[in-house]
C-alpha positions in Angstrom: -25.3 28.7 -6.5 -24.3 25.8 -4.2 -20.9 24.2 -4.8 -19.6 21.2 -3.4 -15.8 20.9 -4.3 -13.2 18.4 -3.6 -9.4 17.4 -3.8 -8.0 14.3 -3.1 -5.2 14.5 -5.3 -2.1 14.1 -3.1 -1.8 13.3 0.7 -4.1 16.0 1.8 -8.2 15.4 1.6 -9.9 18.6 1.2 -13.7 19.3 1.0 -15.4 22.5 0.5 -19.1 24.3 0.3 -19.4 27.5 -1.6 -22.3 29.6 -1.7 -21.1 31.5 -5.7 -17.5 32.5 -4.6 -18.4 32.6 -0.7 -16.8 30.2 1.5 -19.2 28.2 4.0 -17.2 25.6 4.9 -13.5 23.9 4.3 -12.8 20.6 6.1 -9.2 19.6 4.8 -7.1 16.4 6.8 -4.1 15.0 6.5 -3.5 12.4 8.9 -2.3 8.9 6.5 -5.7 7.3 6.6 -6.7 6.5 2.5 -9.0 8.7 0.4 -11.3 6.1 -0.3 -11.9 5.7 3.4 -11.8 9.5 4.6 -13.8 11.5 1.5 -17.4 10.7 2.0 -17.3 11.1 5.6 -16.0 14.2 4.9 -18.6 15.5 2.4 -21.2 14.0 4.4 -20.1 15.1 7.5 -20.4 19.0 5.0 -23.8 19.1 4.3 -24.9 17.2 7.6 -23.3 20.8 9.5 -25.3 23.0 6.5 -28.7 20.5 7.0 -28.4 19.8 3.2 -28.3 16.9 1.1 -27.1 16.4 -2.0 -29.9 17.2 -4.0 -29.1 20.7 -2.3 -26.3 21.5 -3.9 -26.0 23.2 -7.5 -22.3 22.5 -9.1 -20.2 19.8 -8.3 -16.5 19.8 -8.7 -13.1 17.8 -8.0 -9.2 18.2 -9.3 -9.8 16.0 -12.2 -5.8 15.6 -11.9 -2.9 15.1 -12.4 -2.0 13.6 -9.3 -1.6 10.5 -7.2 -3.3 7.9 -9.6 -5.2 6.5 -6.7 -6.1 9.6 -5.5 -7.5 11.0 -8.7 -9.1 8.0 -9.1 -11.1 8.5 -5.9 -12.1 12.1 -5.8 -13.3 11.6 -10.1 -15.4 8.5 -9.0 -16.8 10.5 -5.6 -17.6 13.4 -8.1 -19.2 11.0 -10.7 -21.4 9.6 -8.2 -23.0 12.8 -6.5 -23.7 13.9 -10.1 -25.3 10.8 -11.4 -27.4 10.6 -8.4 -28.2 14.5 -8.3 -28.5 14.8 -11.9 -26.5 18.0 -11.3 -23.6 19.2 -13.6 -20.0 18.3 -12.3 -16.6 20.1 -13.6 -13.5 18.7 -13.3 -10.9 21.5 -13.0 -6.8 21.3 -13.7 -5.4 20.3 -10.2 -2.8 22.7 -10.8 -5.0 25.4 -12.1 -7.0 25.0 -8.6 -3.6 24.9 -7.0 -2.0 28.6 -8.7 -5.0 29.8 -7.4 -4.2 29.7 -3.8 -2.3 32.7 -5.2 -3.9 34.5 -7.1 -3.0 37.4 -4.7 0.8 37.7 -5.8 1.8 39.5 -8.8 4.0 37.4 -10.4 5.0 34.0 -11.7 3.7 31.2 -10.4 4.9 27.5 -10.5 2.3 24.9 -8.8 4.4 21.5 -8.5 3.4 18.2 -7.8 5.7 15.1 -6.7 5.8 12.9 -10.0 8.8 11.0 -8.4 12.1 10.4 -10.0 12.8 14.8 -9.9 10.1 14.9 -11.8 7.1 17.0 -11.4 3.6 17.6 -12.8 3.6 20.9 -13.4 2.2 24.5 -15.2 3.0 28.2 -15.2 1.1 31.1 -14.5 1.2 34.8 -14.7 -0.8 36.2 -12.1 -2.3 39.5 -11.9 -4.8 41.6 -10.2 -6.4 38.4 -9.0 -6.3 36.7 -12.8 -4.6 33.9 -14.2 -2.6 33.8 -17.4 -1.7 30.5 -18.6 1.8 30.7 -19.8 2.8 26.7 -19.7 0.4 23.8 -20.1 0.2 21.2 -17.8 3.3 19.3 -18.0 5.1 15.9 -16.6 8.3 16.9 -17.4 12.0 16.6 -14.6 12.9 19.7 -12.2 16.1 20.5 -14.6 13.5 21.2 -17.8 11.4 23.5 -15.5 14.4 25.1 -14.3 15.6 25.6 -17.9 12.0 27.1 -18.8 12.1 29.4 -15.6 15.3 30.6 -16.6 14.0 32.3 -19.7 12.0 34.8 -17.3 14.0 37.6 -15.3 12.0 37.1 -12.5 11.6 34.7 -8.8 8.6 32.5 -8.9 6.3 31.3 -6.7 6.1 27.3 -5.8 3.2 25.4 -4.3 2.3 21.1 -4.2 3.4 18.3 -2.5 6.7 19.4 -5.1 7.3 22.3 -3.5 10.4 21.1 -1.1 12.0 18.6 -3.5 11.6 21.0 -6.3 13.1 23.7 -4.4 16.0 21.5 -3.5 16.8 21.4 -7.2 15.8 24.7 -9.1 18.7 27.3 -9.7 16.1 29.6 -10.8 15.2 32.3 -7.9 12.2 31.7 -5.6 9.7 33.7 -3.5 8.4 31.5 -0.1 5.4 30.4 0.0 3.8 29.8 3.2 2.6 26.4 4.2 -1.0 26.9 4.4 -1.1 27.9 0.5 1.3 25.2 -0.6 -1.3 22.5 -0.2 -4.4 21.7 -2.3 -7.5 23.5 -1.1 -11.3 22.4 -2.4 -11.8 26.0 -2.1 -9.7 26.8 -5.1 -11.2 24.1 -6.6 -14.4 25.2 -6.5 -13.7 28.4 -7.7 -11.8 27.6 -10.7 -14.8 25.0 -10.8 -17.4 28.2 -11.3 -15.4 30.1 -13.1 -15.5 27.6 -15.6 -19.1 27.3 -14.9 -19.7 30.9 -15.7 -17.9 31.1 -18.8 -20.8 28.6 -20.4 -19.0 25.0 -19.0 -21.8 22.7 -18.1 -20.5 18.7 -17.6 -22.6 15.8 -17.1 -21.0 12.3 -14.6 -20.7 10.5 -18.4 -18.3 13.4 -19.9 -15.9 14.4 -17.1 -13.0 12.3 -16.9 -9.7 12.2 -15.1 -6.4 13.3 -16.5 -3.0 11.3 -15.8 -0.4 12.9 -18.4 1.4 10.2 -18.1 0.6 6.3 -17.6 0.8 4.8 -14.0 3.5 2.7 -13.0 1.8 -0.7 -13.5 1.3 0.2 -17.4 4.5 1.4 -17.5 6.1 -1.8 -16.5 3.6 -3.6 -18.6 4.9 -1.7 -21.9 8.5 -2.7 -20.8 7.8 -6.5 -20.4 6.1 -6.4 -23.8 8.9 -4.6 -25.1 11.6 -6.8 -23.6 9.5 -10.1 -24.1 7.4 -9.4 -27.6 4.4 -10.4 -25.6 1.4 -8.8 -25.2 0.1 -9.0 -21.3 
């Protein structure tokens, strides 16, 4: 099976081909230029090197969030696309699912962290083992302190990764392993493998039923809700 996978949840743009869990290609940038301008070219640029098209390719997948609003934005709208035009199934996977599994070769706890501004952080625990995941926290908006007080219930370092990983470490109490660079950052590779995991275990999504996920609303809203709070008007 052919997967296309992609992440464009945070700064870093990441595209992947996977032939089942075999990697063909990565291409992952970072260099300040937007999503919308840089993910395309990137997945075309893919499967121009392989000599496919997109009618090639078996499973599609993206981080379906949470994230940079933009950015999830981007990468669920690229995803819907190649589907609707393919007619192929599309999964959109936890963005910090795909990101503990960078990983999944500790034994351990494992904390994946994303900026939400404010010491806050989007964020989940894991217990991995022999490779698997065990889902011990679900995927949470919550501040640094209340993940430091939920760390501090286990007798045990954890493992960090995300764009939260240096303000978060900054501000935990709670013992931590380091994490190299390379496996802090979002990787369409994971993606696509939590992508067929979930494709193995009987997921099938069509463009129409995959949608993103925030867990909390963007700024714009939020400052919306306060004006009609503060005015009694609705904008």
């Amino acid at each position: 099976m052919k997967i296309l996978a992609l992440d464009s949840t945070a700064v870093i743009a990441s595209v992947a081909l996977c032939e089942d869990e075999r990697l063909l290609g990565e291409y992952t940038i970072q260099n300040g230029n937007t999503h919308s301008e840089t993910l395309l070219p990137m997945v075309e640029s893919m499967l121009r090197f392989f000599e496919l098209t997109p009618d090639d390719v078996d499973l599609f997948a993206a981080s379906a969030g949470p994230g940079s609003f933009t950015g999830v934005r981007i990468g669920a709208a690229t995803l819907k696309g190649l589907a609707f035009g393919t007619q192929k199934p599309c999964i959109g996977v936890s963005t910090l699912e795909a990101l503990a599994y960078n990983l999944r070769h500790v034994n351990g706890l494992v904390a994946p962290v994303m900026n939400a501004r404010r010491k806050q952080v989007y964020t989940a625990l894991f217990r991995m083992r022999d490779g698997e995941a065990e889902r011990l926290l679900p995927d949470s908006a919550i501040a640094i302190a209340e993940l430091d007080k939920i760390l501090s219930s286990y007798e045990e370092p954890v493992w960090l990764c995300g764009d939260g990983y240096d303000v978060t470490c900054d501000n935990l109490t709670h013992p931590i392993c380091h994490t190299p660079e390379r496996l802090r950052h979002q990787s369409a590779f994971s993606v696509a493998q939590t992508a067929y995991a979930a494709y193995r275990s009987g997921v099938r999504t069509t463009d129409a039923e995959m949608f993103p996920s925030y867990l909390r609303l963007s700024q714009a809203e939020r400052e919306r809700a306060e004006r009609e709070k503060n005015t009694g008007i609705k904008f």
